[in-house]
Phi, psi and omega in degrees: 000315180301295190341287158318326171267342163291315153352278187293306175285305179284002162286323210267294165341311177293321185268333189290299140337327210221031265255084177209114210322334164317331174323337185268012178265299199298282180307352182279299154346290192277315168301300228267000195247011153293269199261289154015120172280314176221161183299300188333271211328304187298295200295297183335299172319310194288302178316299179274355210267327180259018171260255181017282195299338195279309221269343170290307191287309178336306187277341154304305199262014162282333193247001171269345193237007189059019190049020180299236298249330176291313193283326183305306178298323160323325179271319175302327172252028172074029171256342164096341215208113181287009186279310183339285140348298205285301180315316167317278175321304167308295175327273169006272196317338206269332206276300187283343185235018142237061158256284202303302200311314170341295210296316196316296207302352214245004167285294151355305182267001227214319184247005181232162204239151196101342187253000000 
């Protein structure tokens, strides 16, 4: 649980400074090749902490724009709905960034003996 939330706040710190959407690979990557016990452990961390963080900002600025841009973009792959959209992403971000949590730990095990 700590993980996922150092996880989420220093990505949600990074983009808001830094504003560039790879941050949800990188930070997952480096905790995980850091900290991380296990693969489950790395992709669980990863997964939940920037599907989260993707589906809050998402769920901001869909009710802050009135969802005009959700919707628009919804409509361009056909999905009808801009939450759909909402859904989609959050999904992603959840995808990419517990591979990169993955890739750290199995990097990890991978240069240090005993893991």
């Amino acid at each position: 649980m700590i993980g996922i939330l150092i996880c989420f706040f220093l990505t949600l710190l990074l983009q808001i400074f830094m504003p560039f959407w790879w941050w949800i690979l990188v930070v997952p990557f480096l905790y995980s090749v850091f900290r991380a016990r296990s693969v489950a452990e790395a992709l669980r961390i990863g997964a939940v902490s920037m599907g989260l963080l993707w589906l809050v900002v998402s769920l901001y600025l869909f009710f802050t724009s009135s969802g005009i841009i959700a919707g628009r973009v919804a409509d361009m792959f056909r999905l009808g709905a801009g939450w759909l959209m909402i859904v989609l992403t959050a999904g992603l971000a959840a995808i990419a960034a517990g591979v990169a949590g993955m890739a750290g730990y199995l990097m990890r095990s991978g240069f240090v003996k005993g893991n």
